[in-house]
C-alpha positions as CSV (number, residue, x, y, z in Angstrom):
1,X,29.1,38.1,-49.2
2,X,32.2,38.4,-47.1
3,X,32.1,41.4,-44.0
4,X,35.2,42.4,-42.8
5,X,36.1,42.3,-39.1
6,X,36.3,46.4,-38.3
7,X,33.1,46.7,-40.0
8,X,31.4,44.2,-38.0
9,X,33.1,45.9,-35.0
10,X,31.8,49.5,-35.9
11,X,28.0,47.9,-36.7
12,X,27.8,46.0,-33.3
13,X,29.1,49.4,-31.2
14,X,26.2,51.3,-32.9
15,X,23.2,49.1,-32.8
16,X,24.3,47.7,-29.7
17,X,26.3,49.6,-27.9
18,X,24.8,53.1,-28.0
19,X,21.2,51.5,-26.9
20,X,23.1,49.7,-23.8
21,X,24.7,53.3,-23.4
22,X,21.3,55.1,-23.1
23,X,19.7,52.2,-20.6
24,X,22.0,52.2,-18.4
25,X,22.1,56.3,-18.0
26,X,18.5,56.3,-17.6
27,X,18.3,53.7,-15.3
28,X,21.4,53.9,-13.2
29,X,20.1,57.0,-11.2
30,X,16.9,55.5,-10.0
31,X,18.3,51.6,-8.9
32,X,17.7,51.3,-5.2
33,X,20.4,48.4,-5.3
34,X,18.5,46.1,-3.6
35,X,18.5,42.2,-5.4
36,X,14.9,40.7,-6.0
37,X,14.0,37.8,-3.9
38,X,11.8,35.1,-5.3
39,X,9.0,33.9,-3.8
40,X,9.7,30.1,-3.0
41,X,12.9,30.2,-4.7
42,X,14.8,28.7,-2.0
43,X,12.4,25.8,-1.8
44,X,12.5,24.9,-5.6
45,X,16.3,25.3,-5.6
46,X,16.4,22.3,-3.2
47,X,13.6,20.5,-5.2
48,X,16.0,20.8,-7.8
49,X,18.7,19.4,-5.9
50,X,17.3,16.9,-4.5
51,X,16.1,15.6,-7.9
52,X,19.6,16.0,-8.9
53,X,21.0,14.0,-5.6
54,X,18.2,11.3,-6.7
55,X,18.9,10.5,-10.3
56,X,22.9,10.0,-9.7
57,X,22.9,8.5,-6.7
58,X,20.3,5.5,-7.9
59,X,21.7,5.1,-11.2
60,X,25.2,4.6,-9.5
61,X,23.0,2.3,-7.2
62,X,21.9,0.5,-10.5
63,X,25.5,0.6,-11.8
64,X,26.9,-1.3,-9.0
65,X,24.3,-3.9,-9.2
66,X,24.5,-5.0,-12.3
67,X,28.4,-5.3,-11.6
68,X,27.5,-7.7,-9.1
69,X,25.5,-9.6,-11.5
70,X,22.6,-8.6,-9.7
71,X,19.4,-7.1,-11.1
72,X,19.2,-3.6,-11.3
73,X,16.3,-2.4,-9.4
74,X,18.4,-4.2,-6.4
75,X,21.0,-1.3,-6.5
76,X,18.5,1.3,-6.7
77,X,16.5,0.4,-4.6
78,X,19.3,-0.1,-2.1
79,X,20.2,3.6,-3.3
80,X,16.7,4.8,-2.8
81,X,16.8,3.8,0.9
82,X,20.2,4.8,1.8
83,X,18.7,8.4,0.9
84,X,16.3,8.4,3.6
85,X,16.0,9.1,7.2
86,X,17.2,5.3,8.1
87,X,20.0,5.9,6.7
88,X,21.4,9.3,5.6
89,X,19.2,10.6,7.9
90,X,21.0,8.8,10.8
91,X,24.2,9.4,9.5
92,X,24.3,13.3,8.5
93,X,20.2,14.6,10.2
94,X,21.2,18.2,9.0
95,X,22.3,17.7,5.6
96,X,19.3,15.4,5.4
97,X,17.0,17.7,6.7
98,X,17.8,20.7,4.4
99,X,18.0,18.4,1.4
100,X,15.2,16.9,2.0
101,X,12.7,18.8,4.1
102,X,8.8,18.4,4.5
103,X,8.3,20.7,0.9
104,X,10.7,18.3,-0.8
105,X,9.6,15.3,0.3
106,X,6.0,16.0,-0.5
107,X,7.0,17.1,-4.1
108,X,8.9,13.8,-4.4
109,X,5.9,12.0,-3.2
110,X,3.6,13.4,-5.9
111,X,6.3,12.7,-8.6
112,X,6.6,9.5,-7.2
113,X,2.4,8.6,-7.3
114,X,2.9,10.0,-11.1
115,X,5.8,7.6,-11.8
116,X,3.8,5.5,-10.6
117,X,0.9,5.6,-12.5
118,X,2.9,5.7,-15.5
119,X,4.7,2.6,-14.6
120,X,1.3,0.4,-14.1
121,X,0.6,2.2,-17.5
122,X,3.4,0.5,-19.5
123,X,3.1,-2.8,-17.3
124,X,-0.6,-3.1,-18.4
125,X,0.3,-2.2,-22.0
126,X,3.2,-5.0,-21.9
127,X,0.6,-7.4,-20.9
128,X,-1.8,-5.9,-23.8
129,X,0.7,-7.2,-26.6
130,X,2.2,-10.1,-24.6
131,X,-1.8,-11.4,-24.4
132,X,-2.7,-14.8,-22.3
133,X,-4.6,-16.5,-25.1
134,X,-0.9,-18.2,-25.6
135,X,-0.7,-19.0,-22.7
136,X,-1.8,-22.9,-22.6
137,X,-3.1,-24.9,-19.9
138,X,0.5,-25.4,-18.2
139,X,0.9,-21.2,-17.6
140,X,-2.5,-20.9,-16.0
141,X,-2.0,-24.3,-13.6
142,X,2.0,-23.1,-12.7
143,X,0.7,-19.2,-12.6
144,X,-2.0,-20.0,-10.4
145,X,-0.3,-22.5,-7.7
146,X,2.5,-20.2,-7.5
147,X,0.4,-17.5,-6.3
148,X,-2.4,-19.7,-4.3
149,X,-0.3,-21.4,-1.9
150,X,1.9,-18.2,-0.8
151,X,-1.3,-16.1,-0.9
152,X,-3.0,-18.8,1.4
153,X,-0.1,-19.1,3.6
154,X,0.5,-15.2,4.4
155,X,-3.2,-14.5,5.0
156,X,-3.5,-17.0,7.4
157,X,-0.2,-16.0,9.4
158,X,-1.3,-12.3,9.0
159,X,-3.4,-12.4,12.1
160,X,-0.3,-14.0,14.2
161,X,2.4,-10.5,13.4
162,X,3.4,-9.0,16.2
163,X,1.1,-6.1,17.4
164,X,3.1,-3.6,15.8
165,X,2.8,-5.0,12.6
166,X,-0.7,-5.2,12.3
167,X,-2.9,-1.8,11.9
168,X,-5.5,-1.0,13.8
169,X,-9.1,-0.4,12.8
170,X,-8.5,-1.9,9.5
171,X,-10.8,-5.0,8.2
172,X,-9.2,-8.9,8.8
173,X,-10.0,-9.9,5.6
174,X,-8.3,-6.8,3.6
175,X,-5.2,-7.1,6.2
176,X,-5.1,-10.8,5.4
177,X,-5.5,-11.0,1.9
178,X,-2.8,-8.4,1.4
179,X,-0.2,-10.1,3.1
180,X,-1.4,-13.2,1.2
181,X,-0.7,-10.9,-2.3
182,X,2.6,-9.1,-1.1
183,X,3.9,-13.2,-0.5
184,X,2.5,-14.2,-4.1
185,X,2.8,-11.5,-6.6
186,X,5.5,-12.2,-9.3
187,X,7.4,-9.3,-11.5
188,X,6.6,-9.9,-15.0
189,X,8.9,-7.1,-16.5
190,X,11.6,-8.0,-14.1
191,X,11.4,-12.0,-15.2
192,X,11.5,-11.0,-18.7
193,X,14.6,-8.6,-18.5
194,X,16.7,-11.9,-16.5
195,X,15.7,-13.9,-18.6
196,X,16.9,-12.1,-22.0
197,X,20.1,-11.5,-20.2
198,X,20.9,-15.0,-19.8
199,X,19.6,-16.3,-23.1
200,X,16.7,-18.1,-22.0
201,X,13.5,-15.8,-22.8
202,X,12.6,-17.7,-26.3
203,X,13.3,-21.1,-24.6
204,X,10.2,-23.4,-24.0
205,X,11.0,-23.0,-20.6
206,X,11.7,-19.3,-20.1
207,X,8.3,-18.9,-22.2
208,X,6.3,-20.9,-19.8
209,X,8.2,-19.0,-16.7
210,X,6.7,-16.0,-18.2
211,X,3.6,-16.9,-19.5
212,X,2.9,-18.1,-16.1
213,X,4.2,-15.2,-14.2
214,X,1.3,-12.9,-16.1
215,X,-1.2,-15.5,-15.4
216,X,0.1,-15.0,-11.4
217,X,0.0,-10.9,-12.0
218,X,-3.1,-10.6,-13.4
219,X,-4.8,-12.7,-10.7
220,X,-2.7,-10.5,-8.2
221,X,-4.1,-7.5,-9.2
222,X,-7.7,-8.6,-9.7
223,X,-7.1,-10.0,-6.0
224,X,-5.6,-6.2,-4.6
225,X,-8.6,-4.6,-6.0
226,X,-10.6,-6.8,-3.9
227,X,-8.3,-6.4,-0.6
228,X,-8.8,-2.3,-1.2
229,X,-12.7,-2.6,-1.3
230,X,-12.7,-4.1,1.5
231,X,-16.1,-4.9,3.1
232,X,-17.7,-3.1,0.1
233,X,-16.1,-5.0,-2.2
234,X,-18.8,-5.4,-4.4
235,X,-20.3,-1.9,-4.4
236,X,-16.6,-0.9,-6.0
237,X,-15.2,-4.1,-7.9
238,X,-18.9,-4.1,-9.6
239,X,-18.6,0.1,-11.4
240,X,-14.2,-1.2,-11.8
241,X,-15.6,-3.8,-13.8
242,X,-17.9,-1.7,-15.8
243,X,-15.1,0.7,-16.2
244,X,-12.5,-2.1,-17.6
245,X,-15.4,-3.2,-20.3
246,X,-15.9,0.5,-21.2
247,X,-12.2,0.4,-21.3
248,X,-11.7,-2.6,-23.5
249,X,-15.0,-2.3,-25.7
250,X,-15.0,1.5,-26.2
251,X,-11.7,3.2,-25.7
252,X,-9.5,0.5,-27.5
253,X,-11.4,0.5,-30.7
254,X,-10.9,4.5,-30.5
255,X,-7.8,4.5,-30.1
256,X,-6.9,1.8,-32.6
257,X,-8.7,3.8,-35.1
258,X,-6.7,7.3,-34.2
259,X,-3.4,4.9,-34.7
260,X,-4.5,3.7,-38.3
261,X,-4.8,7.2,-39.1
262,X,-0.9,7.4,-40.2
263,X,1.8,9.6,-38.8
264,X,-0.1,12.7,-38.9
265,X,-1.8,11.3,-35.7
266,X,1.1,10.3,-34.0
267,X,0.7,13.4,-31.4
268,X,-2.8,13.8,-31.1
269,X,-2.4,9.5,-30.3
270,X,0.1,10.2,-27.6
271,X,-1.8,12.6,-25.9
272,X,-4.7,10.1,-25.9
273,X,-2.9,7.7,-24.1
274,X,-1.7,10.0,-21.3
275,X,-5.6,11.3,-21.4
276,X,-6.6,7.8,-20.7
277,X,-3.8,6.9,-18.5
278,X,-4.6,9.9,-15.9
279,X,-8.2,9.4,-16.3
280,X,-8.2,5.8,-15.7
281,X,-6.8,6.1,-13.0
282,X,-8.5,9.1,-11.3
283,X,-12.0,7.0,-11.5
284,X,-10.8,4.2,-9.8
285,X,-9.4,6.5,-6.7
286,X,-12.7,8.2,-7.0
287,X,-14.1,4.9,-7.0
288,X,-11.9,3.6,-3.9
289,X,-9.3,1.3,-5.3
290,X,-5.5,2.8,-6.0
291,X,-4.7,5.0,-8.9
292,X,-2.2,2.3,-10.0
293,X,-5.0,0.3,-10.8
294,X,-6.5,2.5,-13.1
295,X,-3.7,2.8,-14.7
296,X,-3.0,-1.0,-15.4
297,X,-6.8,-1.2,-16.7
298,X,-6.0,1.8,-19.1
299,X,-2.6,-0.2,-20.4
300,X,-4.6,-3.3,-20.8
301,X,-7.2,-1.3,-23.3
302,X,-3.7,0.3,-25.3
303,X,-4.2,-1.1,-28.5
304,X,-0.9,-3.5,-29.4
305,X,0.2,-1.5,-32.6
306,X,3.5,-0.5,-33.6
307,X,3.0,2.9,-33.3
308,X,1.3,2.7,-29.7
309,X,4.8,0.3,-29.0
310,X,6.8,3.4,-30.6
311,X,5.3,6.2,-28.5
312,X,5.2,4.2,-25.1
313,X,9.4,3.2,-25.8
314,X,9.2,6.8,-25.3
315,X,7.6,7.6,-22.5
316,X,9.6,4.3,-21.0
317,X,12.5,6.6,-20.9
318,X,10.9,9.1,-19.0
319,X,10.1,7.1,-16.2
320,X,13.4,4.6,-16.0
321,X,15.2,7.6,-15.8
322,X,13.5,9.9,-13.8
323,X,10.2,9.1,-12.2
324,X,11.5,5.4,-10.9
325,X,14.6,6.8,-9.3
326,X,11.9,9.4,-7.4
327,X,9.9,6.4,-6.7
328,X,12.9,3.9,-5.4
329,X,13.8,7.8,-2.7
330,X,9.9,7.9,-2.2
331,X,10.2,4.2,-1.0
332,X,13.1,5.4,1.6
333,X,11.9,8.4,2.4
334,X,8.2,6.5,3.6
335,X,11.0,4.8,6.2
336,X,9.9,5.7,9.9
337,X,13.6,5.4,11.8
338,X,11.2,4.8,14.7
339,X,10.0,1.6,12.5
340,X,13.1,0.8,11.5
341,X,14.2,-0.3,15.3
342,X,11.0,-1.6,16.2
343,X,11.9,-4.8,18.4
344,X,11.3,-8.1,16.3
345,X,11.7,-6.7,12.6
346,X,14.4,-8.2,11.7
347,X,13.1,-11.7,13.1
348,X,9.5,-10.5,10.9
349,X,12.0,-9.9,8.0
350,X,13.7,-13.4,7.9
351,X,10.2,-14.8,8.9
352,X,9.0,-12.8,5.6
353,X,11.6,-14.2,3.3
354,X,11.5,-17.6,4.3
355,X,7.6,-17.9,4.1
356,X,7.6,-16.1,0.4
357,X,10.7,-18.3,-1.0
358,X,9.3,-21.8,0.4
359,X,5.9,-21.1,-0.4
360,X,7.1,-20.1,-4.1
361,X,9.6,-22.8,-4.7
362,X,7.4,-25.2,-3.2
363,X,4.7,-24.9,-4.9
364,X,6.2,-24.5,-8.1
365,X,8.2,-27.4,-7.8
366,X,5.0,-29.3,-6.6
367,X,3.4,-28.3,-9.7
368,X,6.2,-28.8,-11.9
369,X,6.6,-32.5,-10.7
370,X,2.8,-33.4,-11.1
371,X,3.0,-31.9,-15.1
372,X,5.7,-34.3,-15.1
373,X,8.4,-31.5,-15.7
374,X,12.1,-32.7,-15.1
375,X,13.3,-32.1,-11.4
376,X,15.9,-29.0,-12.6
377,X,13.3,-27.6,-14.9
378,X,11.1,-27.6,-12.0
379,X,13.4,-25.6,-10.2
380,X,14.7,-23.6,-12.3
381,X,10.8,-22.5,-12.9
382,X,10.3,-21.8,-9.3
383,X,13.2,-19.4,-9.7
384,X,11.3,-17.3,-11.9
385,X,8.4,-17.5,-10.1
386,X,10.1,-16.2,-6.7
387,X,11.3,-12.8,-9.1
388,X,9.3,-10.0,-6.8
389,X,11.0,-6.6,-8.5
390,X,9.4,-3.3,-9.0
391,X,5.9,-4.9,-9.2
392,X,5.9,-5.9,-5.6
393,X,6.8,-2.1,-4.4
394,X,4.3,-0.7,-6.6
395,X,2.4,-3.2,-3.9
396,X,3.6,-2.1,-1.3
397,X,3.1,1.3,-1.5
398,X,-0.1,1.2,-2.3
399,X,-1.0,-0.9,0.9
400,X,0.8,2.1,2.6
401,X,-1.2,4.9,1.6
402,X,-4.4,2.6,1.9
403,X,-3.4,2.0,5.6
404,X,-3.3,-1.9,5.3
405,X,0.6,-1.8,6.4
406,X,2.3,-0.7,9.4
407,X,5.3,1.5,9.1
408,X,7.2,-1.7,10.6
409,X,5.8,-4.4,8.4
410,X,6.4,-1.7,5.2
411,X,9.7,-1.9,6.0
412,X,9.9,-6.0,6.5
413,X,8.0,-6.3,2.8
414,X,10.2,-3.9,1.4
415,X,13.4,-6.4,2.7
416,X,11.4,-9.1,1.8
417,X,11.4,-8.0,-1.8
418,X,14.9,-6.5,-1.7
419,X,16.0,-10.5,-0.5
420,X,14.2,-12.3,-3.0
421,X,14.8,-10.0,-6.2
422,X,18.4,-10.7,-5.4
423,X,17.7,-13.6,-4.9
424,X,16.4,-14.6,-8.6
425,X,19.6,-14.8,-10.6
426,X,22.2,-17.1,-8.4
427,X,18.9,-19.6,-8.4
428,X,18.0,-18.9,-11.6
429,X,21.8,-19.7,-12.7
430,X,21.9,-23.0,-9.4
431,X,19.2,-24.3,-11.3
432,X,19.5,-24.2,-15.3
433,X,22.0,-26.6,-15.7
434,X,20.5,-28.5,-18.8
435,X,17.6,-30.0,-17.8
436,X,15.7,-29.2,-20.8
437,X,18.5,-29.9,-23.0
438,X,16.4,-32.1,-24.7
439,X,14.3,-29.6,-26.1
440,X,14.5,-27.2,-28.9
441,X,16.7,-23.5,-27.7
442,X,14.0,-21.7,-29.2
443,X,10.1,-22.2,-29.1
444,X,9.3,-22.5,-32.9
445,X,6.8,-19.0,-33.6
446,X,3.5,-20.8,-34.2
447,X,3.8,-22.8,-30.7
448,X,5.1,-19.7,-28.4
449,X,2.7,-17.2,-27.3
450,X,3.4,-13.5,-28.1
451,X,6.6,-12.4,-26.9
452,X,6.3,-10.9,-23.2
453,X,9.5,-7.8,-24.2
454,X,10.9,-6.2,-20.9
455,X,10.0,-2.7,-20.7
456,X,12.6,0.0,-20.9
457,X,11.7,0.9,-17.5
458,X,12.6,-2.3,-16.5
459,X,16.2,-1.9,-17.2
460,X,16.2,-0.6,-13.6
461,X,14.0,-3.3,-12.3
462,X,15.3,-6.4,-13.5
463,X,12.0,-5.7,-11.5
């Protein structure tokens, strides 16, 4: 039924107009004038904007990066630090200030620890459906020497840093076998995401890179719960062990049985997995360890189902591009200026690099010669093995807020990790020339282990 325009006209005027009419005679006569002020709205508004300042300014980070042919996470977290006080801080102190003032930068610090936890969420489900059964005996020989000989070598130059880069009051052996872990650790996610990018994720090679890579992870992070405990290490490894069983023996089965339910469960599912996530990783702070832990343990116990992969391709999002850009600013932010001209970092920093790519490459290579791998393929596995990425912030911070790093040496890892992320490609690229021409281009299905995807979130890592 058709109305025509005057008639629309007239009906608006009377049931909207004479109403509006009567409000504003009653209430005109009794307005003082005076606006209403929020309470905190100031400091949200900049929350807000700083958020705002964040996402852009690391995805333009990211942008660049990849122009350069360079993995992702390089740009932002070259972004992320060029955001704070080392940088913009130095450059423009009252812009910086306002922007990002003690209210904000504690807001972005609890975004940050829930990006985080998120992150170790989808890493640990990754692993889940990637599995290490597939693995074979070459993965856990290259996984573990790439990690043993850098871990060695950094815990046993740990005790020779400079005074202001080691903390005080904090136990040798936890100081120590960090270092060792921040040299060895390897970026699964990140690997994967090169990899794809060049072609070579289904070759035999680019499947043993990363088979070995989350034999070298999951040996990392077994290892960091260890360094956290400290002295006590068996009072709190022993109840995170009982926790990972429960994990794997209770709440997997549970949850496997909510996702055979159909679509109807879909929502009640997700909310499970966030339940478990958070929880997770609340028990092992309450325990002692880092959240992050927790929340690798609870990915581990996701069940590896389409519809778990569906609903975490989801929450990916989410974090690539949100909470990781807050993390990358959280990671600049943590930068003391003080620390950052501390005499000697810059000789710690080349130091750092040098020690993690020689202690990589070399063993790797080692290892690759005595499995009677050719010389390039040797190299071009030690390549992937020196990838660092997200995973080794998601280190790093947590040694920060444990107190096992000074704000100096934070700094120098953080380089460290910037250098040899970079790093990956042009050796990666050096290095594949052929040497495994000889083999298939793709790993036929029955002999490859389950396929190790990149995350979503690793789009910004390639961490």
């Amino acid at each position: 039924m058709r109305v025509g325009p005057l008639r629309q006209v007239v009906a608006y005027l009377v049931v909207v107009g004479i109403p509006a009419a009567v409000l504003l005679a009653v209430l005109a006569p009794t307005g003082s004038g005076n606006p209403v002020h929020l309470s905190g709205h100031d400091g949200a508004h900049r929350h807000i904007l700083a958020l705002a300042a964040i996402v852009v300014v690391t995805h333009l980070g990211g942008c660049a990066a990849v122009r350069l042919r360079q993995p992702e996470v390089v740009g932002q977290l070259t972004a992320g630090i060029a955001l704070g006080p080392v940088a913009l801080g130095a450059l423009a102190p009252g812009p910086h200030a306002w922007l990002f003032g003690p209210g904000t930068e504690a807001a972005i610090a609890a975004l940050a620890q829930v990006g985080m936890v998120l992150f170790l969420f989808l890493v640990g489900a990754e692993l889940s459906r990637a599995g290490l059964r597939g693995t074979g005996r070459a993965g856990l020989v290259v996984g573990h020497a790439a990690l043993a000989v850098p871990l060695a070598a950094g815990a046993a130059l740990a005790p020779l840093l400079p005074t202001a880069f080691r903390p005080a009051g904090v136990d040798p052996l936890s100081f120590g076998l960090f270092c060792g872990i921040a040299m060895g650790i390897t970026a699964v996610p990140v690997l994967a995401r090169v990899l794809q990018e060049r072609g070579l994720l289904r070759t035999p090679l680019g499947v043993l890179g990363t088979s070995a890579a989350a034999v070298c992870d999951a040996t990392a992070w077994c290892l960091l719960a260890v360094a956290l405990g400290g002295a006590d290490f068996l009072g709190v490894v022993g109840p995170a062990v009982v926790g990972a069983v429960v994990l794997r023996a209770v709440v997997r089965p549970a949850l496997s049985r909510l996702a055979g339910r159909g679509e109807h469960a879909r929502a009640p599912l997700a909310v499970a997995l966030l339940a478990v996530a958070f929880l997770s990783a609340w028990a092992a702070h309450a325990l002692g360890l880092h959240a992050a832990i927790g929340a690798l343990a609870a990915g581990l116990a996701a069940p590896p189902v389409r519809v778990v992969a569906e609903i975490l391709g989801g929450l990916e999002w989410l974090v690539r591009t949100l909470l990781l850009p807050v993390f990358f600013a959280s990671v600049g932010l943590a930068m003391s200026p003080a620390a950052a001209g501390a005499p000697l970092l810059w000789l710690v920093l080349a130091g750092a690099v040098a020690l993690a790519v020689i202690t990589k490459v070399g063993a790797t290579v080692t290892v690759g010669a005595l499995l009677r791998l050719p010389r390039r393929d040797s190299f071009a596995l030690a390549a992937m093995m020196n990838c660092r990425g997200l995973t080794e912030l998601v280190v790093l911070e947590i040694g920060r807020s444990a107190g096992l790093l000074t704000d100096a040496l934070f700094i120098a890892l953080v380089g460290m990790a910037l250098v040899t992320t970079a790093l990956t490609g042009p050796l990666l690229s050096a290095a594949w020339t052929g040497g495994a021409a000889d083999l298939p281009d793709r790993v036929p299905p029955k002999a490859r282990p389950p396929e190790v995807r990149p995350t979503q979130g690793d789009r910004g890592l390639s961490q």
